[in-house]
N, C-alpha and C positions, 0 to 999 in steps of 0.2 A: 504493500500500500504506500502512496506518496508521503512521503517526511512531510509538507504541508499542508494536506489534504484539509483541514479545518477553515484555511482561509477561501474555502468556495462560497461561505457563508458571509453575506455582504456586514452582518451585526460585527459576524467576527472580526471580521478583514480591519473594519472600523475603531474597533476596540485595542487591536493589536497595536494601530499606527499610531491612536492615543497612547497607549500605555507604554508606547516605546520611546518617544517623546517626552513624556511625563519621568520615565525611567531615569532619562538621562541625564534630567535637572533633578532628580532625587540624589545620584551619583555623585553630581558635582559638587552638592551639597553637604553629603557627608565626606567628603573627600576635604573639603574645605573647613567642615567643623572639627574633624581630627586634627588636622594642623594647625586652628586657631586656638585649639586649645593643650597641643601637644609642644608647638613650639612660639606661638607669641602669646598666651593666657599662660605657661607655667615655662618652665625650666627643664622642656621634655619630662614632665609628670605622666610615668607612662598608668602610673594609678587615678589620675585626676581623668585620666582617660577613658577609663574602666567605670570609674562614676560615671560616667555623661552616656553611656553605651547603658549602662544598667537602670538610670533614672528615664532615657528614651524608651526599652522595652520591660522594663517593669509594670507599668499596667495592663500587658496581655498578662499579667496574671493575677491580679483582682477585678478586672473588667470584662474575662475573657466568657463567663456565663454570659451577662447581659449582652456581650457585644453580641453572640449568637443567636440568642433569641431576637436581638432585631432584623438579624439575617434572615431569621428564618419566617418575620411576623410583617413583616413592612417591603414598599418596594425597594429592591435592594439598586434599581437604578438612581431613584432620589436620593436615598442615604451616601450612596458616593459621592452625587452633587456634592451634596452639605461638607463631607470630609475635605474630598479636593479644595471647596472655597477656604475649607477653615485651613488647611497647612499650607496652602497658598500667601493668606492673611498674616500667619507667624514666620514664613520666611519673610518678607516684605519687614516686620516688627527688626528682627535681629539684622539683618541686612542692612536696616536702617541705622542705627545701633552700632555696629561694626563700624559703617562708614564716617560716624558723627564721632567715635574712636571714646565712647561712653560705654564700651561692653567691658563688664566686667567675668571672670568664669562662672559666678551662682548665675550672672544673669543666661548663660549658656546652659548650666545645670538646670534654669525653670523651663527656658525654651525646649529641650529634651524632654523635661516631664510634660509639658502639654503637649509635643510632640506627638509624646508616647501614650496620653488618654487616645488625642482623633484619630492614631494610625491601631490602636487596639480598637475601635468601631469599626475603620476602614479595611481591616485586614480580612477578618470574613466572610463581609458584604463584599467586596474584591474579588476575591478569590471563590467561592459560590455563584457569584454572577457569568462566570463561565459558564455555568451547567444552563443556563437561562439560554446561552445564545447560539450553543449548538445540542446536538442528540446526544444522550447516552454511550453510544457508540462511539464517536466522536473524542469525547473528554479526553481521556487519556493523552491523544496528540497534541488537543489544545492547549491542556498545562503543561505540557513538554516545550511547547511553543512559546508559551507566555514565559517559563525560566528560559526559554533561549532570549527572547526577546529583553528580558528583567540583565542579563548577563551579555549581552552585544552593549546595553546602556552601561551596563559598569566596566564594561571594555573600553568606550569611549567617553565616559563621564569624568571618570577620575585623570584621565588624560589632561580634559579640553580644563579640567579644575588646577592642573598642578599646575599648568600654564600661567593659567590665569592669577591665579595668585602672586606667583611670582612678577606678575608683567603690574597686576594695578591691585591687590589687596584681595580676601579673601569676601569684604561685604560684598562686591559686585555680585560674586557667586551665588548670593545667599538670592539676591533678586535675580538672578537671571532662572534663579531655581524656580523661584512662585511664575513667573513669566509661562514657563513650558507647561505649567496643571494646566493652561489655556487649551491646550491638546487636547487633554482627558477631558476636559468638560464641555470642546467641541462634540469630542466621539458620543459622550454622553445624551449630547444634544440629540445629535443627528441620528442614532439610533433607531432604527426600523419597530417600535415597539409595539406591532401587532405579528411581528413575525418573533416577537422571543417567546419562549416556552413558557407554557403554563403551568410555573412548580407549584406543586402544594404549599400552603402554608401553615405555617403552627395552630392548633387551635385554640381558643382563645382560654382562661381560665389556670387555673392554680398548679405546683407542682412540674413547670414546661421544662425548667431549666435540672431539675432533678432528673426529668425523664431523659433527655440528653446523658445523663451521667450513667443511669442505669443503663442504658444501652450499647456505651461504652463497656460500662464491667462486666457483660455478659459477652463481649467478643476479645479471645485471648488472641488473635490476632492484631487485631487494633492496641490491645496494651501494647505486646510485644514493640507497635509500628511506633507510639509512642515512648516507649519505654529508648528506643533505638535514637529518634531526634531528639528527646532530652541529653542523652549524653553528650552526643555529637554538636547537638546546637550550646550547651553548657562549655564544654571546655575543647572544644574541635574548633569553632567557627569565627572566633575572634577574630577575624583577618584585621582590621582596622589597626587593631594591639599588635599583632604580630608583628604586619610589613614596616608601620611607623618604626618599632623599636630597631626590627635589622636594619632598616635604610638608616633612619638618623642615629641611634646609638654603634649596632655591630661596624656601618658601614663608611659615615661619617655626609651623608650624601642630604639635600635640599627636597621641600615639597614636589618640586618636578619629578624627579627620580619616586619619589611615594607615589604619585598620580600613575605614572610610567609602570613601577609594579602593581600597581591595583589592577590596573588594564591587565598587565602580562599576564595575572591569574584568573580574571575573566576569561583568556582565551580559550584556557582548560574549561571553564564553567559551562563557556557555549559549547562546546567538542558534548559533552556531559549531555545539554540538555537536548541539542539534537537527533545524538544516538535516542536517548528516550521518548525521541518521538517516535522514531519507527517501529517501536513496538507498539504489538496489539493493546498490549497488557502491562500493567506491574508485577512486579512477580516480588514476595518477599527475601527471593535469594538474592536479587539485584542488590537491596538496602543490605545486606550486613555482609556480601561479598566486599560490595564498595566500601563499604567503612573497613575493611581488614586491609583494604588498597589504599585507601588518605589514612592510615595511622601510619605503614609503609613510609608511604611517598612524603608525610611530613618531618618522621626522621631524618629521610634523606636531605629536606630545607635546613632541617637544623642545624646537619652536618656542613654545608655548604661553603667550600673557603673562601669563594668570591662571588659581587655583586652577580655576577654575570649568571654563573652557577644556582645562585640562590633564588634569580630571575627565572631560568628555564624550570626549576624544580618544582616553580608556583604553577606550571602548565598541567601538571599530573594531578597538584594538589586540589586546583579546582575542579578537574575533570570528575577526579574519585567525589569530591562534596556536590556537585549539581546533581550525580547517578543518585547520589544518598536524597538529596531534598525533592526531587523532581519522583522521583520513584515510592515515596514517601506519601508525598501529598496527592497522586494520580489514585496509590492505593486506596489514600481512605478515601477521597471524594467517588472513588468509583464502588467501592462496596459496602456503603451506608445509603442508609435507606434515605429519598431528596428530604423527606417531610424534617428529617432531623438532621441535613448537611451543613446547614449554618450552626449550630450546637457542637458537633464534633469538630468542624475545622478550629471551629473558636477554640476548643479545647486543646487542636494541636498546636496552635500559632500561638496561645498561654503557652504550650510546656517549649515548642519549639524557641523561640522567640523569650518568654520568661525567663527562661532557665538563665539567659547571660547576665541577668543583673546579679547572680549568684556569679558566675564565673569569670565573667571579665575583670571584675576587680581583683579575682585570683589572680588571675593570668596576667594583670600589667603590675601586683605585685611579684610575682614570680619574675618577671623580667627586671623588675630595679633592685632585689633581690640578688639572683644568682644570673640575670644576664640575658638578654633576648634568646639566646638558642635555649635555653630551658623553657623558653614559654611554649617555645612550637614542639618541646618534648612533652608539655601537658597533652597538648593536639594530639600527639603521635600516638600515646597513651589511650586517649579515648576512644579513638580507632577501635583500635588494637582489642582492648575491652569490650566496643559495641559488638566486634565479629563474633569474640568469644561467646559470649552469652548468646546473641545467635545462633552460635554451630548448637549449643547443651541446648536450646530450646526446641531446636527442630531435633535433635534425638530424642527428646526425652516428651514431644507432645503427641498429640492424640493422631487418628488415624487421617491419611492423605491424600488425597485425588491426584494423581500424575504428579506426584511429589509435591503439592501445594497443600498447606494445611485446611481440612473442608471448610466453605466460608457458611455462615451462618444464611 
């Protein structure tokens, strides 16, 4: 079957061109709030780092019931409106801020936490609104699409940011970011909304948000799938922490060269997510193969004697983490039942997503600590670990269809 096949669907086609757009001033944005806060807000604080990463996704995990039930109870096209305006609005605020040279770091630490409330509503209602614009059959390409599309943005995001920064300051960035939601809120516009799909919705009344959870603990599958992006998104995924610290501290090198590696490990990212488009399917062996291959392939960055070396190692490293995240979230949205798909993504994008404000601040301790190469040995480690538990779960679980554990 065609690697694109999803964009025959005009909603989709529409949606992709916005979100890739949109993507790409999300990139340049965090690309440019790492460094404003890694090397002009501290003294390369690679901890102060780890706050502002954990205070941005910290509320997908007190927000992350409510965010799903609004996924699952309201139009999930208007609630994006609303998102996109409102992180539009606070880049526009700190952009402005930046430029008037009145930013201080808490005032970076609040923009991350209200960040991190509208992109814990946005992130469900987002990501569910796929299953709206093509078939069933379908999805799986789609969201392969949508991370190739999410990782072609952070191929060229952090690039066009390192640039920029260094050419005229990092506020530009901040507004050129809210500039490009213009995109998404075209596509939102323009949107064919008699030909999106008619998902069920929640029904109304007491107990919704329970019911999502129970439906969760009845499928050891879905732990498992969770149980696997908690580790990996906890102490695997810090990129931001990692590449700052090898570039500016192991390496001695400028925010250009960080934009420069951000992009190099996107290349792997896209490689990652367009192999998972051509599958029909997610398969659970894909996720904890891949994780046994980025704990591998992050040792080898750690070990790495040179820029150059440590550049080319990020290609594998993303490769192996897009197969993990793309393979991940095709599975659960495809094998949860629609009426309760906003409930569970919210639940993954809580533990996916949550988990770093526990870990990040490990891991850019760990780095001012014992040294950037030990951070990306946390990485390596989580791997290593997610495989593990992988291999003893599928011995030790219940009986199998064509080697797949039976789905409920």
């Amino acid at each position: 079957m065609s690697m694109f096949r999803s964009l025959q669907f005009f909603n989709y086609r529409i949606w992709f061109i916005g979100a890739l757009v949109s993507n790409v001033g999300t990139w340049m944005q965090r690309t440019a709030q790492d460094w404003l806060v890694y090397d002009i807000l501290t003294d390369q604080d690679a901890t102060a780092m780890g706050i502002v990463l954990a205070l941005q996704l910290g509320p997908q995990l007190l927000l992350a019931p409510w965010a799903g039930l609004v996924a699952d109870s309201f139009d999930r096209r208007r609630v994006l409106i609303v998102t996109q305006l409102s992180m539009a609005f606070l880049g526009v605020a700190l952009g402005l801020m930046v430029l008037a040279d009145i930013a201080a770091l808490w005032h970076v630490y609040a923009f991350a936490l209200a960040l991190g409330v509208v992109s814990a509503v946005d992130a469900p209602a987002r990501q569910t609104f796929v299953s709206d614009v093509v078939r069933d059959d379908f999805l799986p390409n789609a969201v392969a699409l949508n991370s190739a599309s999410f990782n072609v943005a952070r191929m060229i995001g952090p690039a066009i940011a390192g640039l920029l920064i260094v050419a005229i300051g990092p506020g530009w960035v901040f507004l050129v970011n809210a500039v490009t939601f213009g995109a998404m809120l075209v596509a939102l516009i323009k949107i064919k909304q008699d030909q999106l799909r008619d998902v069920p919705k929640a029904p109304p009344g007491k107990g919704r948000i329970r019911a999502g959870l129970r439906y969760v603990r009845y499928r050891p599958d879905l732990i498992m799938v969770l149980l696997a992006i908690f580790i990996i998104g906890t102490f695997g995924l810090n990129f931001a922490v990692f590449i700052a610290v090898m570039a500016r501290t192991e390496f001695g090198q400028d925010a250009g060269i960080f934009g420069v590696l951000s992009s190099v490990l996107a290349i792997g990212s896209v490689g990652g997510s367009l192999l998972s488009a051509r599958r029909d399917r997610p398969r659970l062996r894909f996720i904890f193969g891949a994780s046994g291959a980025f704990g591998v392939t992050c040792a080898l960055a750690a070990l790495a004697p040179t820029l150059l070396t440590f550049g080319l190692a990020l290609i594998p490293v993303g490769f192996c983490a897009l197969t993990i995240i793309t393979s991940s979230n095709a599975y659960v949205q495809t094998t949860t039942d629609p009426v309760m798909r906003g409930r569970v993504m919210a639940l993954y994008f809580a533990i996916f997503l949550g988990g770093t404000p526990l870990g990040a601040p490990v891991v850019g301790l760990v780095a001012d600590l014992a040294g950037p190469r030990w951070s990306l040995g946390v990485a390596a480690a989580a791997g290593l670990l997610t495989a593990l538990i992988g291999f003893v779960w599928k011995v030790r679980s219940a009986p199998r269809i064509g080697g797949e554990p039976v789905r409920p």
